[in-house]
C-alpha positions as CSV (number, residue, x, y, z in Angstrom):
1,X,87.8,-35.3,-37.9
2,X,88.9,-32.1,-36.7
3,X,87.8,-28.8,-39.0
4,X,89.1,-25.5,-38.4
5,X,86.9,-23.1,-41.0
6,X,88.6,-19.1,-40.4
7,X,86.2,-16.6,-41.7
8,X,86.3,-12.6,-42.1
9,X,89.9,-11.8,-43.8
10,X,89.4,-9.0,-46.4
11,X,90.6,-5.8,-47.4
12,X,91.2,-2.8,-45.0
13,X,92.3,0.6,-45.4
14,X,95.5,1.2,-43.0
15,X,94.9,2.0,-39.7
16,X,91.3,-0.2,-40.3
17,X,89.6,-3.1,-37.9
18,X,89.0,-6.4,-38.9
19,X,87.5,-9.5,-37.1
20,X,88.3,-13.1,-37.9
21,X,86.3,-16.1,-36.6
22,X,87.6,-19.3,-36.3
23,X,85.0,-22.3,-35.5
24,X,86.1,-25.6,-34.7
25,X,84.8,-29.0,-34.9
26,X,86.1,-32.7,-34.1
27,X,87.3,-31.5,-30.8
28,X,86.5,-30.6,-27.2
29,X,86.5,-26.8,-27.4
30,X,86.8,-25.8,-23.9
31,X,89.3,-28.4,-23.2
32,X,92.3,-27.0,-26.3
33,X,93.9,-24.0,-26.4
34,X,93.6,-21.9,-29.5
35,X,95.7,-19.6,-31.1
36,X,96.4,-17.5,-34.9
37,X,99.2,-17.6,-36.8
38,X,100.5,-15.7,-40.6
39,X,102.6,-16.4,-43.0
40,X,103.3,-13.0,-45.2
41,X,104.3,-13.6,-48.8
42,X,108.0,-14.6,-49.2
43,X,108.2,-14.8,-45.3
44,X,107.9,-18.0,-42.8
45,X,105.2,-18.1,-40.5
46,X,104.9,-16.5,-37.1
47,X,102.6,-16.9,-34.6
48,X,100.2,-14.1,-33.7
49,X,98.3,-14.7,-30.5
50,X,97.3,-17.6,-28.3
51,X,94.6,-18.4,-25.7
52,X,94.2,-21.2,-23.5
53,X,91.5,-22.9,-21.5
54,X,91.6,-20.7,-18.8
55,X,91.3,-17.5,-20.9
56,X,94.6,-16.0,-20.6
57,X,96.4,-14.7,-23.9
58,X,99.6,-13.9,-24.9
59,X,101.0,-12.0,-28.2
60,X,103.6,-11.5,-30.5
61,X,105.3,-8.4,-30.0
62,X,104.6,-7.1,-33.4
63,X,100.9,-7.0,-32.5
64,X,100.8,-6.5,-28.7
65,X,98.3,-3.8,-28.5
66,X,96.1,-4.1,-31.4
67,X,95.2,-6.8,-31.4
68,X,92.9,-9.1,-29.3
69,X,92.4,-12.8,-29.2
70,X,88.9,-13.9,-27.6
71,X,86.9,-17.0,-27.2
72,X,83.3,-18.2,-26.7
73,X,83.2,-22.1,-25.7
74,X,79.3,-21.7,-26.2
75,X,80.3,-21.7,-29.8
76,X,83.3,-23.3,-30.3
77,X,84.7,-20.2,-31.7
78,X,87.9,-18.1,-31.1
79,X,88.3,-14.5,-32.3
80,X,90.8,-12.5,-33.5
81,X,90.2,-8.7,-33.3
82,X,92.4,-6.3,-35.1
83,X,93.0,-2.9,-34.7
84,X,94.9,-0.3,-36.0
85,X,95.9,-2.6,-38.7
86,X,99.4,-1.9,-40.7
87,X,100.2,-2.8,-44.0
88,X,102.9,-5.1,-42.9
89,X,99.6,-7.4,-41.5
90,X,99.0,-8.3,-44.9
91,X,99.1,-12.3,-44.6
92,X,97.4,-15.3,-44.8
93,X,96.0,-15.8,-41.3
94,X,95.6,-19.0,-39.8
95,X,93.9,-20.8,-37.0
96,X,95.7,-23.3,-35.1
97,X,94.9,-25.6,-32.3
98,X,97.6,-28.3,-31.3
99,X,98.5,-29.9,-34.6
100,X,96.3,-28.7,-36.3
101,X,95.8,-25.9,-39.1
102,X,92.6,-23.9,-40.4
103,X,92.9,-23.4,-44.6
104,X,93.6,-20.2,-43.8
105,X,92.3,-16.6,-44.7
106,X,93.9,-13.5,-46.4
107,X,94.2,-10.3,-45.0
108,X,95.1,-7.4,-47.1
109,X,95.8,-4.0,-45.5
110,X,96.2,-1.2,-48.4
111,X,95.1,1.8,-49.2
């Protein structure tokens, strides 16, 4: 069975840093590529940042800059690093792994 368990969403100021976790279970690790995705209330999801095997990342345009998706195959765990944050980042962020789906985690960005 394949888990996905996100933890470290909260609330930040504007212009704030958070770090989410993601740590997975039921798969090979070093062998999937990972990736987060949010879904903003009222709005469809969008994927955020990806990483694959080999370590290289790509972004969405919207957060190309600030923020930073990382992994650590010693610990089956993928990071997501956010700087600057904006209050527009407010969302339920989600890990993902081929077809499958962490519960999620909110992130609220208000002051």
């Amino acid at each position: 069975q394949v888990q996905l368990v996100e933890s470290g969403g909260g609330l930040v100021q504007p212009g704030g840093s958070l770090r989410l976790s993601c740590t997975a279970s039921g798969i090979i690790f070093s062998l999937a590529g990972m990736g987060w995705d949010r879904q903003a209330p009222g709005k469809a999801r969008e994927w955020v940042a990806r990483i694959n095997t080999g370590g290289t990342t790509k972004y969405a345009d919207s957060v190309k800059g600030r923020f930073t998706i990382s992994r650590d195959n010693a610990k089956n765990t993928v990071y997501l690093h956010m700087n600057s944050l904006k209050p527009e980042d407010t969302a339920v962020y989600y890990c993902v792994s081929n077809i499958w789906r962490g519960q999620g985690i909110q992130v609220t960005v208000s002051s």
